[in-house]
N, C-alpha and C positions, 0 to 999 in steps of 0.2 A: 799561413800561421804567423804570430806575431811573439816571440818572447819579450816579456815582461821582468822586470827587477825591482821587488820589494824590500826596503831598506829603514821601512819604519810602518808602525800599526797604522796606517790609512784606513779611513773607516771607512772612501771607496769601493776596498777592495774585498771587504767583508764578505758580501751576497754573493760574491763569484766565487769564493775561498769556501761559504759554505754549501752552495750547489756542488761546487765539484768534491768536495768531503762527502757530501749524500751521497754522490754519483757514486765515486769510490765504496764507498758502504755497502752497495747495493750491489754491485758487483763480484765484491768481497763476499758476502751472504751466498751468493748464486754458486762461488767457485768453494766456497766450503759446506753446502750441498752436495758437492759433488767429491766428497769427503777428502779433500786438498788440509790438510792438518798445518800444514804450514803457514796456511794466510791468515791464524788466529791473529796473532800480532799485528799482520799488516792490518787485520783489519780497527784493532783498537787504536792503532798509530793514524790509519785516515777517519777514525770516525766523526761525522756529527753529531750523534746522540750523547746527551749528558757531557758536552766537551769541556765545559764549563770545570767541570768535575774531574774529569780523564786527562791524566800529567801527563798522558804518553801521546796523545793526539795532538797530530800537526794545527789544531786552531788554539789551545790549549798552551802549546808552544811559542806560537806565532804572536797571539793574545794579549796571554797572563803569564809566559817568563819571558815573554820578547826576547827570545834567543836569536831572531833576526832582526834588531833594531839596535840602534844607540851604537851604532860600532863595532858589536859584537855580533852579526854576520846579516846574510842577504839569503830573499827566498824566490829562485827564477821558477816562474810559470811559465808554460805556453799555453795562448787563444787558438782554437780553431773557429774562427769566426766571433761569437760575442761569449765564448765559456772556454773555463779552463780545463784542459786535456791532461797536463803536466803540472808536477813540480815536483822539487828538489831544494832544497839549502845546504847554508856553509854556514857555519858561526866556529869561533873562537873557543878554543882548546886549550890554549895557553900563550905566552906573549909567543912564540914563533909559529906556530903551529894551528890549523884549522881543522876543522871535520868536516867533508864535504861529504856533497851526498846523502844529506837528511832529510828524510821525509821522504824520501821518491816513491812518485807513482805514476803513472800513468795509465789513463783509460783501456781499456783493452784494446777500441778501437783507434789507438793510436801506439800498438806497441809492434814491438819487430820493424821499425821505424829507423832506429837509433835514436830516439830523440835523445837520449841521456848525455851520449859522447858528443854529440852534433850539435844540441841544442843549449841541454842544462849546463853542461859541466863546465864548459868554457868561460861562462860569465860567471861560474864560482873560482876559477882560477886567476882570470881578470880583476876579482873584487878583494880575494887572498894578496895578490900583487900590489895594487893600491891603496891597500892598508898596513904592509910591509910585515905580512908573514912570508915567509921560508917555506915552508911546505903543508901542502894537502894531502889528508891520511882518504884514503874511500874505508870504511870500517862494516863490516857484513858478519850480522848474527851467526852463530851457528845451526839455526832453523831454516836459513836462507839458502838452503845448497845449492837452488838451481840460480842462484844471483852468483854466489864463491863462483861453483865452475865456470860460468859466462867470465864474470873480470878476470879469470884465472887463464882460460883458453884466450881470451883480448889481450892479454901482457905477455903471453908465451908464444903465443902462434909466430911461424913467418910471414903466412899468408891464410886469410880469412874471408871466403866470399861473401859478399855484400858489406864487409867492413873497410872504410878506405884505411891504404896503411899509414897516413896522416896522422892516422886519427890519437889523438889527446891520450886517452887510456891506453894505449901502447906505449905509451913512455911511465909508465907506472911499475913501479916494483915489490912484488910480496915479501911482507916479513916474513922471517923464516917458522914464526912461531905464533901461535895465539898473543894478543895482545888486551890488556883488560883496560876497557874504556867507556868510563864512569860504573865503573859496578859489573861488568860483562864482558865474558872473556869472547873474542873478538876475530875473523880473518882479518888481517890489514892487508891493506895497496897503497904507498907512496909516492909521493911525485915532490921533488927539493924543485920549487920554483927560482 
């Protein structure tokens, strides 16, 4: 597996950004078949259809507000071979402060992996640092519960099997209270870089 860092609209990286959006979609459909009420958003956030159209969706984003371009943040992929599996972004929240962890998704056949801690997150805290933010918020809907409880058991535990205790999101700490970010009221996770 190869991660990748997107720092500007390359039209490169278009055809792989939109296969893995279809891919996600499709998956998306199968696990809200299986009446998962929760993956409604996720699935407008990764879709390909009408993205053109769809403000919430990671091409849309990516695209037509270039919220990962021009200085205002970065979107890491990972390749398993010649397609993308992963991805995740950071962009800018205000002069000190970033939002990581936007967009994330991951293939089904590439979850329970870690890749988010191991892979994604790292080079959004390398790219917060080199740009001279202060810190990374990880921010998670209120529909998202089984994401909250994971970050939430990752920052609290002492010891976690198959998590190294290394690991980056264990240095993160929850607010104590909902946080409303852009419009939605929010779990927060921080990390002062």
């Amino acid at each position: 597996m190869k991660t990748e860092i997107i720092t500007d609209n390359y039209l490169r990286d278009f055809f792989d950004i939109r296969d893995f959006c279809k891919q996600a979609e499709i998956e998306n459909e199968y696990d809200m078949s299986k009446k998962n009420k929760n993956l409604c958003q996720t699935t407008l956030n990764m879709s390909a259809s009408d993205w053109t159209s769809n403000s919430n969706s990671l091409m849309y984003r990516l695209y037509n507000k270039r919220d990962f371009s021009d200085g205002r943040g970065a979107l890491i992929v990972i390749y398993d071979q010649d397609k993308i599996v992963a991805s995740s972004g950071v962009s800018k929240l205000d002069d000190t402060t970033v939002l990581g962890g936007r967009r994330t998704f991951m293939l089904r056949s590439h979850r329970s992996k870690n890749l988010f801690a191991d892979e994604l997150l790292p080079p959004q805290i390398e790219w917060a640092k080199e740009n001279g933010f202060k810190r990374i918020l990880l921010a998670v809907n209120q529909y998202n519960d089984s994401v909250y409880r994971l970050l939430r058991r990752m920052t609290k535990s002492k010891s976690l099997l198959g998590i190294n205790t290394n690991n980056i999101v264990r240095k993160f700490k929850e607010m104590p209270d909902l946080m409303e970010i852009k419009g939605v009221q929010q779990y927060v996770f921080y990390y002062d870089i």
